[in-house]
N, C-alpha and C positions, 0 to 999 in steps of 0.2 A: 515439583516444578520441572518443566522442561527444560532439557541443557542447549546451551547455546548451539545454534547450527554447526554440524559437523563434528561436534563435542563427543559423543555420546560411543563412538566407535560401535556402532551396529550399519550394517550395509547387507539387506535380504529382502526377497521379497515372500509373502506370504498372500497362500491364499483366503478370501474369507466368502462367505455366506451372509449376503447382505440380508438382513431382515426387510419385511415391508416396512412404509410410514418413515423411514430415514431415507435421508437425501447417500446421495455419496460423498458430498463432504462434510455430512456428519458423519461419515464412518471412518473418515480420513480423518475429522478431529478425536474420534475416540480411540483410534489409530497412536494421535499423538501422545493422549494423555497414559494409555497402556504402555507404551515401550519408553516416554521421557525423551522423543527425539518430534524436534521440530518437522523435519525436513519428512513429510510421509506425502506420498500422491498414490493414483492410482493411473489405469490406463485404459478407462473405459466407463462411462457415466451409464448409471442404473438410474432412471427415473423412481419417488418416494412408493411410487404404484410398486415397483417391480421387487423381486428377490431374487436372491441366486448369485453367479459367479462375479466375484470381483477380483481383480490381481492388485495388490497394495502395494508399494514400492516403499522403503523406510531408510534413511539413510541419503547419501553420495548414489544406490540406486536409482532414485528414480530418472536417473538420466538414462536409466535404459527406455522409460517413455516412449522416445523419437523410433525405438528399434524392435520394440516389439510391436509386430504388426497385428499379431495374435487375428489373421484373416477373415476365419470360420467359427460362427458361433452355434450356439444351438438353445434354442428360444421354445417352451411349453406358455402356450397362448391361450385365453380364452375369447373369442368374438363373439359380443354379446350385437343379437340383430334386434332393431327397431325404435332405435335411436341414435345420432348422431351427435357427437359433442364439440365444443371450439376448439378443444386441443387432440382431441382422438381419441380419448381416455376416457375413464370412468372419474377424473379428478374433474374434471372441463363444466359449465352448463350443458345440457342438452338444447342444441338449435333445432334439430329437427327432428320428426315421431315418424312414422309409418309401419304398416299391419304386414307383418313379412310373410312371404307364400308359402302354403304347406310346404314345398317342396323342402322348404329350408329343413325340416325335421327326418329329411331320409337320408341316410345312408350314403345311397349311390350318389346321391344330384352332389352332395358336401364333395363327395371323394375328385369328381367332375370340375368342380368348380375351383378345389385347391389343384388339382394337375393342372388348369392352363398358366396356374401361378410358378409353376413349376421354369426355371431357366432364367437365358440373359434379360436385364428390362431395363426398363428407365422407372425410376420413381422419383413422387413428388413429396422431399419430406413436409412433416407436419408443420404448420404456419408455428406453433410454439413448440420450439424446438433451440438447443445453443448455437447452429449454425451461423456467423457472424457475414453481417452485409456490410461492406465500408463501416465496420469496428462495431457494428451496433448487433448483440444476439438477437434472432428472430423474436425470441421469447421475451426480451424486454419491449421492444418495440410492440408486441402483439398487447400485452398486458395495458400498453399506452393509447390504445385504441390503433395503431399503425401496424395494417397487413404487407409484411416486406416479401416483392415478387421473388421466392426461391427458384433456382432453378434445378429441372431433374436432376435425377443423379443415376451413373452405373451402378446397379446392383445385381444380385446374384440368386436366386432362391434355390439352393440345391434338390430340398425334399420338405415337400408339405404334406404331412400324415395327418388323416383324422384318428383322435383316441376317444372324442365321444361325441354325443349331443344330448342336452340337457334344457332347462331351465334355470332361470335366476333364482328363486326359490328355491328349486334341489339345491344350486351353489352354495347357498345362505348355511351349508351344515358348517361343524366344528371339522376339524382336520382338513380342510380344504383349501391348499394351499393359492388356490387363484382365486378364491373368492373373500380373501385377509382386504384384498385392496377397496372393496364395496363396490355399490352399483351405480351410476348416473342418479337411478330413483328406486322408488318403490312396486314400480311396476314387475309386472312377470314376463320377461322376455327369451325369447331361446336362446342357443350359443351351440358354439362349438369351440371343443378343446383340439387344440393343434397345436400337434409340433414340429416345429421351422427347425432348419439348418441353412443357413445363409451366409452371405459374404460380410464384412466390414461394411460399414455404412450400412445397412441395411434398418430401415423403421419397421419395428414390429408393428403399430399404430397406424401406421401407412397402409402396412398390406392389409390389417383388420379395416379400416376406411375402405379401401379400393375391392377388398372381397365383397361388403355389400352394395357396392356401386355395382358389382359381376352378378349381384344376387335381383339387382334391381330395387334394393332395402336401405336404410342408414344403419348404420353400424359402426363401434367403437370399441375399442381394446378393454374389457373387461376386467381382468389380472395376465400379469405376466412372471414368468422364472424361466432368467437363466441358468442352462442347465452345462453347458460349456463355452470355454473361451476358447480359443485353440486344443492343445492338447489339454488344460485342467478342468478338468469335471469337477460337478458340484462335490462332489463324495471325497474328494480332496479339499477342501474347504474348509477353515473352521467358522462357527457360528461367534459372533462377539464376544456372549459369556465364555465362550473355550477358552477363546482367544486371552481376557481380558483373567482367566484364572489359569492360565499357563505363563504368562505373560513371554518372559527370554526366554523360557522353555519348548515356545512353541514349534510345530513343524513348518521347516521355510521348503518353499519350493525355489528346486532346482532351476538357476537361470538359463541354462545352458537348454533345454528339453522347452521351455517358452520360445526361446529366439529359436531352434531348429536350422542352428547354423553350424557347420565344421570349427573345431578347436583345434589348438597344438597347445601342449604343458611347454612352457617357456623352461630352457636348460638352463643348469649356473652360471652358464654366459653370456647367455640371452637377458636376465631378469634385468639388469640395469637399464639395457637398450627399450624393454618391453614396458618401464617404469618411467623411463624419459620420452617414448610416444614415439623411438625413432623407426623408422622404416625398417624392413626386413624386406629380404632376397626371396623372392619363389621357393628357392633349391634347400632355403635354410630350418624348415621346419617340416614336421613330419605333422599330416593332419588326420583328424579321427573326427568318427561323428555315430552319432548316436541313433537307433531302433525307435520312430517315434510310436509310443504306446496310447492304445484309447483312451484307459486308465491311467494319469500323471501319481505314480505316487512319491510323496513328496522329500524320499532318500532315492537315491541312483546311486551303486555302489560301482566303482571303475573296474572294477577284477568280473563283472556279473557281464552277460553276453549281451548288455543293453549298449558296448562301446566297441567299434573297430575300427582300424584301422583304413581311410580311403586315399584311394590312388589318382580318383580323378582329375584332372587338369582342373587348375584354378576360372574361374569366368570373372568377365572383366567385372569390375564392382561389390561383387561377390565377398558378402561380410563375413569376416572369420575372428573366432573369440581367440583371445592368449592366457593361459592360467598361471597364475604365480601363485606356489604354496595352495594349490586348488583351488583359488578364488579365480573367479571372475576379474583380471587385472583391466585391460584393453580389449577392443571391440578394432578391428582391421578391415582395410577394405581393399580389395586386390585393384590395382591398374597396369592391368595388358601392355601399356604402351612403356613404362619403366619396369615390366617384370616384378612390380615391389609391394606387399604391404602398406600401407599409408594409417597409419592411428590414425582415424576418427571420434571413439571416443576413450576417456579413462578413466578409471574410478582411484581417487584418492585413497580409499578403502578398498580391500579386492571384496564383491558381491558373494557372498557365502552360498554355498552349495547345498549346505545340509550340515548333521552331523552325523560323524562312524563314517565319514568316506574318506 
C-alpha cells in the first residue's frame, strides 16, 4: 500500500520509456505502486499513440514541474498521407480520404517540403488536445460534440530530417516501433518517417496535418517516439519492467543537468538560512555550473570535468540551485534591484542526485 503523502522519504526524479497503448498517467499510477509514494507526476504528456521519453518526478519533487522547462524535444514521426482524422492521429475516425501525388514517394519533393517547415511559426494546435479554454480542456469539449476556437501558438521547428518513405503495409512488420500505434484503417497509404527537433509546445500532429495541407493531401500522425526531452535521451531511460524490477534501486536522473541552471553547495553556515528560504547576498556564494552533455547519463560525479566553476555576473531573475548534503535543497532566484537571492522554491526533502556522488 502506498504511504501517506510525504511519508515515504524518497525525493528523485527518474527517467522512463513510456511504452505505446498507456496514457501518462498510467505510467504515473504504475509509478506509484513501484516506489509506495503517492505523490509521483510527470512533466510532459505523451499521448497512448506515442512512446519514448518521459521525466517522472516522485516524491516533494515534483515541485520542480513549474521549473523545468525542458525547451527542446526531439520527436521520430511517422506521416501517414491520405487520410485525415478528427484528432490528427491514427487513434481519431478518418474524416476525410484523398489519392496523394506521386510526388509524395520521392525523395527530394519530402526533403522540400519539410525545409519550408523548418523555423519561427505559428501553429494551430489540434482541436483534441488538454489545452484548457475558460477551465474546459479542448479534448473534453471536442468529445461533447463542441469545437473550442484555439488560438495559434509560437513554436519552433529547429530541424526536419527525412529517414525514409514507405508504406502502411511495409509499417505493419514486427520491430517497428512507429507502427505499435496502428493505422486509421486498413487501407495502404504512404508515409514518411521524420525526425523533428522542436521547441516546447510544439504538436507533432499539427505539423503531420499541416505537411499534408503543404502536400495538397490529408494527412495524420501515424506513430510517434520521443527520443529526447531536453538533455535526456531515450537511452537514458528505463522501460517500466526495469523500472518496476529495480524498483529503489533504480538509476535517478540528476536534477541539476535537467534545470541547466548555476548551483552553489550551501556552507555549514549557510545550511540553516538555505533550509529556512532566507535570502542570500550576491557576494555570499561561490557558483558552478555544469557541461551540458547530448548524452544525460544518469550519475554526474563532482570531481569529473562535467562541473566548474563560473564567474559570470548574476542576471536579474536568473534561477540558481542550493545544495545541502548534495541534494537538491532550494531553487533561488536573483533580483538586481536588492543584489539578493529570493527562495522561490524548497524541497522538504533535498531532490537526490544520484548515487557514489
Amino acid at each position: 500500500m502506498a504511504s501517506k503523502r510525504g511519508a515515504s522519504g524518497l525525493c528523485f526524479v527518474v527517467g522512463v520509456d513510456k511504452p505505446v497503448g498507456m496514457s501518462s498517467h498510467d505510467v504515473v499510477n504504475r509509478c506509484r505502486r513501484i516506489f509506495g509514494e503517492r505523490r509521483v507526476g510527470h512533466t510532459g504528456t505523451l499521448d497512448p499513440l506515442a512512446s519514448g521519453v518521459m521525466v517522472v518526478c516522485v516524491g516533494p519533487s515534483t515541485r520542480l514541474d513549474a521549473h523545468l522547462t525542458l525547451d527542446d524535444k526531439r520527436y521520430v514521426a511517422r506521416i501517414v498521407f491520405g487520410a485525415s482524422t478528427e484528432t490528427d492521429d491514427a487513434e481519431g475516425q478518418i474524416t476525410r480520404t484523398g489519392t496523394p501525388d506521386e510526388r509524395i514517394l520521392t525523395p527530394a519533393y519530402a526533403r522540400e517540403v519539410l525545409a519550408s517547415f523548418v523555423g519561427e511559426q505559428k501553429q494551430l494546435p489540434p482541436a483534441y488536445s488538454a489545452i484548457k479554454v475558460a477551465g474546459t480542456k479542448a479534448y473534453e469539449a471536442a468529445r461533447k460534440g463542441t469545437v473550442i476556437q484555439l488560438q495559434p501558438r509560437d513554436i519552433c521547428v529547429y530541424e526536419a530530417k527525412l529517414l525514409g518513405i514507405g508504406s502502411t503495409a511495409e509499417g505493419a512488420s514486427d520491430g517497428d516501433p512507429l507502427s505499435a500505434g496502428g493505422y486509421a484503417d486498413e487501407v495502404v497509404r504512404p508515409y514518411w518517417d521524420v525526425e523533428f527537433h522542436v521547441s516546447k509546445g510544439t504538436y507533432i500532429r499539427s505539423l503531420a496535418r499541416d505537411i499534408g495541407v503543404a502536400c495538397g493531401v490529408p494527412s495524420y500522425l501515424g506513430g510517434l517516439r520521443r527520443t529526447s526531452c531536453g538533455c535526456l535521451q531515450v537511452d537514458s531511460c528505463l522501460t517500466l519492467d526495469k523500472l518496476e524490477e529495480q524498483g529503489l534501486g533504480c538509476e535517478v536522473i540528476d536534477p541539476l543537468q535537467l534545470l541547466g541552471c548555476r548551483f552553489f553547495f550551501a556552507s555549514p553556515e549557510q545550511v540553516k538560512k538555505v533550509q529556512n528560504g532566507a535570502a542570500l547576498r550576491e557576494g555570499e556564494v561561490s557558483l558552478f555550473e555544469m557541461h551540458r552533455q547530448d548524452n544525460l547519463h544518469p550519475y554526474i560525479f563532482p570531481c569529473s570535468s562535467t562541473i566548474q566553476e563560473s564567474h559570470a555576473p548574476l542576471s536579474d531573475g536568473e534561477m540558481v540551485a542550493a545544495l545541502v548534503d548534495n541534494r537538491l535543497a532550494v531553487l533561488y532566484a536573483f533580483d538586481s534591484r536588492t543584489k539578493r537571492l529570493q527562495s522561490r522554491c524548497g524541497f522538504s526533502i533535498g531532490v537526490q542526485r544520484g548515487t557514489n556522488i
